[in-house]
Each structure stands twice: as C-alpha cells, then as structure tokens.
C-alpha positions, 0 to 999 in steps of 0.5 A, a space after each residue: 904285111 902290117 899296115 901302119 897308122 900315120 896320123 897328121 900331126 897338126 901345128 896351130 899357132 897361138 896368137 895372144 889376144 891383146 887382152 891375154 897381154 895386157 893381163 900378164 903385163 898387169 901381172 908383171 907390174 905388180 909390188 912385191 915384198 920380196 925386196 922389203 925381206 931381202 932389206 930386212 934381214 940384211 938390216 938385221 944382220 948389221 944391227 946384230 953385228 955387234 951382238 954377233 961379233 962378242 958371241 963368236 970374236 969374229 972382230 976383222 971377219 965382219 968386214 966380208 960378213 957385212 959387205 957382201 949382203 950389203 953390196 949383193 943388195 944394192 945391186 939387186 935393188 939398182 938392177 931391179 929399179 933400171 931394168 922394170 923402170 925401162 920396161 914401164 913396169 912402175 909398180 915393180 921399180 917403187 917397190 925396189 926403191 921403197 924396200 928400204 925405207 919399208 924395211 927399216 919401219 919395223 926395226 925402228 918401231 922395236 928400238 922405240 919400244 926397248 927391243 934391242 938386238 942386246 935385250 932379244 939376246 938376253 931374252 933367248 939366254 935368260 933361261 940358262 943365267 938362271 939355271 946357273 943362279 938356281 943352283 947357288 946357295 946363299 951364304 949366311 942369307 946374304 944376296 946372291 951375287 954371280 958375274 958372266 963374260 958378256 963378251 968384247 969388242 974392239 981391237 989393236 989401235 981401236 977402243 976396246 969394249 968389255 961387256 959383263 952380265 951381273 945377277 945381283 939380288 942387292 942391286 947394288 951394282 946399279 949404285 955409284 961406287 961410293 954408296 956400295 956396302 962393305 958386305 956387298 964389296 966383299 961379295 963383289 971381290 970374289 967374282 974375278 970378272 967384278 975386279 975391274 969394276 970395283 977398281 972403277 976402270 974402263 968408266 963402267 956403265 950399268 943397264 938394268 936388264 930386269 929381275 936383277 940382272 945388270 949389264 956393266 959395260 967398260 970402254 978403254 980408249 
C-alpha cells in the first residue's frame, strides 16, 4: 500500500499595519485627470456640434447626441464629489469639482488664438478643395472662381443657416456688392451655389479662411 503525504495547510491572517493604511488611503486621495478628459471631449463634442450637424444633417439627432454625454457627465462628477467627499478623501472631490473650469482652460485658450471647430475643419479639408481647384483651368487668364456647399443649419420654424465655401483669386467675393466688377459678376453667374449672393439674399457674410478661400454665410429668419 502506498502511503500519502498530508501536508498542513497553514492559515496566516494579515494584519494591516497602520502605516500600510495610511499610504493607500494617500493613494486614494489623490487628484486625477481623468475628470478634466472626460469634460474635455464632452466640451468638445458641443463645440463641434455645429460643424457636425452640416457635415451629416443630424439637425433633431443632436438633441440624444448632446444630452446623454452631457447628463452622463453630471452625474458622474456629482457621484464622484458626494461619495470622496463623505469618504474624506478631499483631493479626489477637488479634482471632480475643478474638472470643468480645467477642462474648458484649453478650449478658451484656442478660440483666442482663432482655432475654431470651422477653421480645424477647413484645415483637415483643405487638401481635397485644393485638389479641386488644381484641376481648373483658367479661361483667357482670368481668376479662377469655384463655389462648394458648406452644409446648413436650422429648420422648420427655426432660422435656417447656409454655409458656402468660395475659392476666389479675385477676392472680390470679400467686397460689398456694389464694388464686385462686371467680369467677376460674370464668373460669379456661373456658380449655382453663388445665386443667392449675387442676389444679396440671406444678408450674406463673408470670412477670409486664407489663400483665397471665403466663407459666405446666409441667415434667413
């Protein structure tokens, strides 16, 4: 017959010093950035709404799109901030309550310096515009002129906002109505997108994006 080992299986109880406490309570109670991301790209997601809503049309989608982060997020810092508060752990709760205002410190900095969700668009879709203008040829040396659709905003009882992006080597579109030459009125007629700005409809406004690019914006209440 074979004969077994039996070993005894010895159980120690840990008992945590209170200096092993303390240093993971510290650990605990520390600021975190994950709150000024999280407020971050929720910042971000409604500063480019606008840019969102004429790419796609959403238009009534946004309404969900916004407020679910939006209300996701509130409760997130109000649970963060109750509960590290009533545990004392201070520095977490600050960094809850400060995400915000920490967050929104970047996004400011960048409207200051001109970095706008409109201009990052126009940067990240400059490349193709300009593929499009390349392939123009100019008629008898005359500057080249092209209308895109930006896209719109607005609605049924809502004002309704068009947005139209214009290569113009001229500049011309930049000028009031009464100081555009007939030549470049001429070019202009044959852009269906530049009907309603000839027409001065929609009290268009032009933004010079750079190297003759225009932004025409039309509001019609």
């Amino acid at each position: 017959m074979k004969l077994r080992d039996r070993r005894d299986v010895l159980v120690t109880e840990v008992v945590e010093t209170p200096v092993e406490a303390s240093s993971k309570a510290a650990k605990a109670d520390r600021f975190t950035a994950t709150y000024v991301y999280l407020c971050l790209l929720c910042f971000l997601l409604i500063v480019f709404s606008e840019e969102l809503d004429r790419i796609f049309n959403l238009w009534l989608l946004m309404v969900p799109i916004l407020l679910v982060p939006v209300c996701l997020l509130f409760i997130a810092l109000v649970s963060s901030i109750s509960v590290n508060a009533a545990r004392g752990r201070w520095r977490r709760a600050a960094s809850a309550l400060l995400a915000p205002f920490l967050a929104a410190v970047p996004l400011v900095f960048c409207y200051q310096l001109g970095i706008t969700p409109t201009w990052v668009r126009f940067q990240l879709s400059r490349a193709h515009y300009e593929r499009e203008i390349a392939r123009m040829q100019a008629k008898d040396g005359a500057p080249r002129l092209r209308a895109f659709d930006w896209g719109e905003l607005g609605g049924v009882a809502v004002a309704n906002i068009f947005y139209t992006l214009v290569f113009d080597e001229s500049g011309e579109v930049g000028l009031p109505p009464g100081q555009r030459s007939a030549a470049w009125l001429e070019r202009a007629g044959q852009q269906p997108q530049l009907y309603s700005v000839l027409q001065g409809k929609g009290d268009p406004s032009v933004r010079f994006m750079g190297n003759h690019f225009y932004l025409v914006k039309q509001v019609y209440q």
